[in-house]
N, C-alpha and C positions, 0 to 999 in steps of 0.2 A: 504494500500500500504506500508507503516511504516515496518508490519512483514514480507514483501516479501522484501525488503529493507537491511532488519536486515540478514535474511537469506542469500542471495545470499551474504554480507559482510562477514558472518560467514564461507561462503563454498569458499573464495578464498585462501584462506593457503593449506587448502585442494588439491585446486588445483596446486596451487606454488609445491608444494611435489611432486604428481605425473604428476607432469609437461607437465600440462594440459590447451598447450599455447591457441591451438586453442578457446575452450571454453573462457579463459579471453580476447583475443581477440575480441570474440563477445560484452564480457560487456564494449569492448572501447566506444561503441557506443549506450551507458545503455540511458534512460530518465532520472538519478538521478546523479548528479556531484558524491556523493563519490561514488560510485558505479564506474564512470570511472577511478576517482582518484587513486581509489585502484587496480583497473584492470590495469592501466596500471604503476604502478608502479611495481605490480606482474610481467609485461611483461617482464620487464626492467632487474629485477632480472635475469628470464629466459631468456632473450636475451644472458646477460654475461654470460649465462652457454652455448650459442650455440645449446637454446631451441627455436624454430620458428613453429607460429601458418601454421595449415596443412586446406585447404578449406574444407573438408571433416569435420574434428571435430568442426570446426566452422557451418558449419550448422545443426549438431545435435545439439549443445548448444542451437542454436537459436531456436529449436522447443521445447527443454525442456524448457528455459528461458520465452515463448510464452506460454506454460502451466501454467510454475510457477506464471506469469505477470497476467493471469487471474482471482486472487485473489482467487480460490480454493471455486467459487460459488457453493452452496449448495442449494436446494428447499425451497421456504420458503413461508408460506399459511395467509393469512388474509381472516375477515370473515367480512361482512354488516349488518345487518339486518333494514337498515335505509332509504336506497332509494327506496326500494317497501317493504312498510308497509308492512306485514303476511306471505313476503317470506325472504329469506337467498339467498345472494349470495356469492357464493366462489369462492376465488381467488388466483391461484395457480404459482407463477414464478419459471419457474425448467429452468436450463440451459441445454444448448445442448454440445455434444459430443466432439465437435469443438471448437466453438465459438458461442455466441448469447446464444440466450435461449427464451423462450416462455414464454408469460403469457395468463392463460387461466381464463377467468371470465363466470360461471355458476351458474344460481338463480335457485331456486328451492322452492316449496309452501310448504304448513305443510302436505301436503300429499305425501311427498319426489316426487313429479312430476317433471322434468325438463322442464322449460318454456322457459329457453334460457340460451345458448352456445356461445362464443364470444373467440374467439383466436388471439392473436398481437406476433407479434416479438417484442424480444427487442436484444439490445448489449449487451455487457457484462455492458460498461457503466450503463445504464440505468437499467441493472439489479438488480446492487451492488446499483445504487440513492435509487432506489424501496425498496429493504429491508431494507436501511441505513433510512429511512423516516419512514416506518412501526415503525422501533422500537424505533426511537426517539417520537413517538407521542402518543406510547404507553408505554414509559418508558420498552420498551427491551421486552415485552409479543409479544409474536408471536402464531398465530394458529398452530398446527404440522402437516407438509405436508403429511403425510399419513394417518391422521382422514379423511382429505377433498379428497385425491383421492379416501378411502373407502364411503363415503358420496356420492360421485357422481358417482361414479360406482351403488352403489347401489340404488340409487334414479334412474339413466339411465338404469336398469332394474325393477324397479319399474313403470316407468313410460310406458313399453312396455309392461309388464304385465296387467297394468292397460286397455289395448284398445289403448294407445296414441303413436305415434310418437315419436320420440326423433330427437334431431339437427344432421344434417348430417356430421357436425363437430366433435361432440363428438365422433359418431363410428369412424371415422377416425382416432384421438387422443386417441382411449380408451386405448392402449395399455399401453399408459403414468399412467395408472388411476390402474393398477393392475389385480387382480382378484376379483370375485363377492365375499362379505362377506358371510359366513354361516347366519347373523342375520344382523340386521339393527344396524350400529356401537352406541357403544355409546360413551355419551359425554363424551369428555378425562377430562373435567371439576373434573366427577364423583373422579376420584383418584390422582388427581391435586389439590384439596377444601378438602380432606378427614380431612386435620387435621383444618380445618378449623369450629370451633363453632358457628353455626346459624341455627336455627327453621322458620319453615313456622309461622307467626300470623295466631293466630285463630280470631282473632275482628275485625269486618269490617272495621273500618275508618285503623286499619294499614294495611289489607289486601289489601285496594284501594292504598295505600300508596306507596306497594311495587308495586300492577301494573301499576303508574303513571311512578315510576321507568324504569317498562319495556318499558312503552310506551307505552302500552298497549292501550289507549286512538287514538292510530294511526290505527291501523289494522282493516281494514277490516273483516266484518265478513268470519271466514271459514269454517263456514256449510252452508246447508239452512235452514235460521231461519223460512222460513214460516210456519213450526209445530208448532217451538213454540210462534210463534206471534198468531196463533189460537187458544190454549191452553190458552195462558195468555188471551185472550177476554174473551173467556167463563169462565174463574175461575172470569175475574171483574165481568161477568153478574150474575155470583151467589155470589159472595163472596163482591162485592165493589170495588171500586177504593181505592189503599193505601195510607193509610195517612201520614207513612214517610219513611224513606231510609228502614229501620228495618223491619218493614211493606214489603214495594216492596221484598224485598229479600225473603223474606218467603214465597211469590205471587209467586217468581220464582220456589222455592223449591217444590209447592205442583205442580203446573203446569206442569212440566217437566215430571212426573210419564210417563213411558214407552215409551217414545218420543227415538226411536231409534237414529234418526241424532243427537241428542243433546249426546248422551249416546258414541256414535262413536266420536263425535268431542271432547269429555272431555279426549278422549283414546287416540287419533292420531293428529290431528293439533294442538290441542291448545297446548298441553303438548309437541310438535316437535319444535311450537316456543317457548316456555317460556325454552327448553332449549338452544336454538340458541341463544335466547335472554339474557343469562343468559353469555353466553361467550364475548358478546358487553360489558356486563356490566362488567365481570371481565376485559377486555379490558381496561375499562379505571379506573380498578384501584378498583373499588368497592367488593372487594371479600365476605365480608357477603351478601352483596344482590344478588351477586351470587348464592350463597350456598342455600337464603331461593326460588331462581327463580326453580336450579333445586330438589331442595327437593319437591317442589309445584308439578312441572313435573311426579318424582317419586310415587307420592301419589296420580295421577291421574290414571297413568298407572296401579297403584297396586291395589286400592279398587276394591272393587266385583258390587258397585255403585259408580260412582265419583261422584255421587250429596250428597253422605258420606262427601266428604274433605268439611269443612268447609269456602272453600276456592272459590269452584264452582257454588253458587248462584252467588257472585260478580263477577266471569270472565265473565256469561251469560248476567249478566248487562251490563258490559261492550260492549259484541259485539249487545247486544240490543240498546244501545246508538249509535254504529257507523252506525247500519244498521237505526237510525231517522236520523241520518247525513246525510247519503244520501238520503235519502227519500226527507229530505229539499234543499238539493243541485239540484234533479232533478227538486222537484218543482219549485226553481227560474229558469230555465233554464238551470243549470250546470250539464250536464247529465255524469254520470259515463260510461265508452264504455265498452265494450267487445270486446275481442282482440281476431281474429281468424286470423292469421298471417301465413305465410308462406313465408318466407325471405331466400333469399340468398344472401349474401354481398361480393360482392372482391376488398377489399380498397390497396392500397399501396398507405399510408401516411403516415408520420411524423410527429407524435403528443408528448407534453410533456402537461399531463392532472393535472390539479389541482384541486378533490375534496374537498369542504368547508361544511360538514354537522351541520344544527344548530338543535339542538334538544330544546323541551321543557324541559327538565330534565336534572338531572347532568351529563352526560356522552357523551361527544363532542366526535365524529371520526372523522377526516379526512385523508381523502387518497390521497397521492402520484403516480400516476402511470406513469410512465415514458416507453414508448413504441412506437414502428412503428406498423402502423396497414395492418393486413395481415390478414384476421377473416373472421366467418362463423358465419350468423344470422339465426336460424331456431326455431321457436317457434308456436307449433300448437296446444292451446287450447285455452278454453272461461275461462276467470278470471276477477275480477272485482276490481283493485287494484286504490288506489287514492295517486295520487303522491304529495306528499310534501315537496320537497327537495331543495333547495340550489346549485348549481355546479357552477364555476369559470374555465371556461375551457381555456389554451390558448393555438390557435392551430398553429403551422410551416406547411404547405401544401409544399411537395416539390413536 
């Protein structure tokens, strides 16, 4: 508010000059004392010249002053990848033409599929809270608002292509979203880290290292491992149970030979999140472990085999351990669902939301969302996500 302040200060001599009463008129009646101060001593000036504000020019000032008062909100994108482990959610506050503006929050799997679509009102208020919190908590880094409208755009034809539905909200709002990318965007990360020095590890305990980083240890699995849970029995039944970490890894490595889903998921989920994952983490500050998350990414995508990268026994471990996580959770009772939803929501509320995310690892988010809710819930697939999240909500119901 301070530069719009400073401005309208700077533009009253201006108007003194071309004795442009009406306008200072309108700033008699500013929110900021010198703002009136100044205006009306400008009046004062003009009066003694037998200059008198005209109704007419006084309500153009007030609709330009109404723009200018707006604080000249701009779109402005943050990303999650914390409150459903293996997916991304995007979150998009673009203002409107008028006044207000929209915030749109949309999650999406490693298979660019859209799960769900979520849209609020906000004010301007609330819009300027929303980005003014974003970047104090990430020390000023922001996602940029048209990676994430090409991101969703093209995951919401991804997702039709696929057989699946999309949210009935999203076509609605697609137009906010742009046009369909020729390719599948990539991470702005890529020429954002370029000058930045960091190598993927090739040795396991720091390869585990950096996906501890990721989080890696949270996610769900994203293929179906049952190939390669059958694979690896029969390599123990002939080869032995492995005697240590070193050992297992190599069990994974011969095991995998022509296991297609494993070959597919080293290509497209894993390396979709470990670059999502890879902008959380420069999010909060970590730029080399950024750099070696999507170099990781890159070297999946590119091999001729990703069970090449040195890197790709450990990641399959990994989601072999989450997939005995559940296996133990169903056993005690704690059964994981399957979401086959078809939601429509029409809220008009009054929320100011306070996300608290605790992670295991060094890299804390939390999100500020300050919003009226006005939204569309549409989510039509089977996923198998496990939530472990933190939220501190407090709500105004009016």
């Amino acid at each position: 508010m301070a530069d719009h302040v400073t401005e309208l200060l700077a533009s009253i001599p201006t108007m003194v000059t071309a004795g442009d009463a009406g306008n200072l008129a309108a700033l008699e009646h500013h929110a900021d004392k010198a703002v009136r101060k100044a205006a009306r001593k400008a009046l004062h000036q003009l009066r003694s010249r037998g200059v008198v504000p005209t109704t007419t020019s006084t309500k153009r000032w007030q609709a330009a002053e109404a723009e200018l008062l707006r604080g000249r909100q701009e779109s402005a994108a943050m990303l999650d990848v914390n409150q459903v482990p293996g997916c991304t959610r995007f979150i998009l506050s673009m203002p409107d033409d008028d006044e207000g503006g929209r915030l749109y929050f949309t999650l999406v799997d490693g298979d660019d599929h859209v799960l769900q679509f979520t849209r609020y009102h906000q004010t301007d208020g609330q819009q300027i809270r929303t980005v003014r919190e974003w970047q104090r908590r990430t020390g000023g880094r922001l996602v940029p608002p048209d990676w994430v409208k090409a991101r969703v755009r093209w995951a919401r034809d991804k997702t039709l292509a696929s057989g699946f539905s999309v949210p009935s909200g999203l076509d609605d709002a697609l137009r906010e979203f742009g046009d369909l990318p020729e390719r599948r965007p990539e991470s702005f990360l890529v020429r954002h880290l370029s000058e930045v020095s960091a190598q993927v590890p090739d040795s396991p305990p720091l390869i585990e290292e950096l996906l501890v980083t990721a989080g890696m240890f949270r996610w769900p699995p994203l293929f179906d491992p049952t190939a390669l849970v059958e694979a690896l029995g029969r390599h123990h039944t002939v080869a032995g149970a492995p005697n240590d970490d070193a050992d297992r890894l190599e069990h994974i490595r011969k095991a995998v030979t022509g296991i297609e889903s494993v070959t597919t998921a080293l290509r497209g989920p894993i390396p979709s999140q470990l670059e999502d994952t890879a902008v959380s983490v420069w999010l909060a500050g970590f730029e080399s472990e950024a750099k070696k998350l999507l170099a990781l990414a890159a070297s999946l995508r590119a091999a001729v085999d990703p069970m090449e990268v040195p890197a790709a026994a450990s990641l399959l471990q990994f989601q072999l351990a989450s997939l005995a996580q559940q296996v133990r959770r169903v056993g005690k009772g704690n059964h994981d669902h399957d979401h086959d939803h078809d939601h429509d929501h029409d809220h008009d509320h009054d929320h100011d939301h306070d996300h608290d995310h605790d992670h295991d690892h060094d890299h804390d988010h939390d999100h500020d969302h300050d919003h009226d809710h006005d939204h569309d819930h549409d989510h039509d697939h089977d996923h198998d996500h496990d939530h472990d999240h933190d939220h501190d909500h407090d709500h105004d119901h009016g």
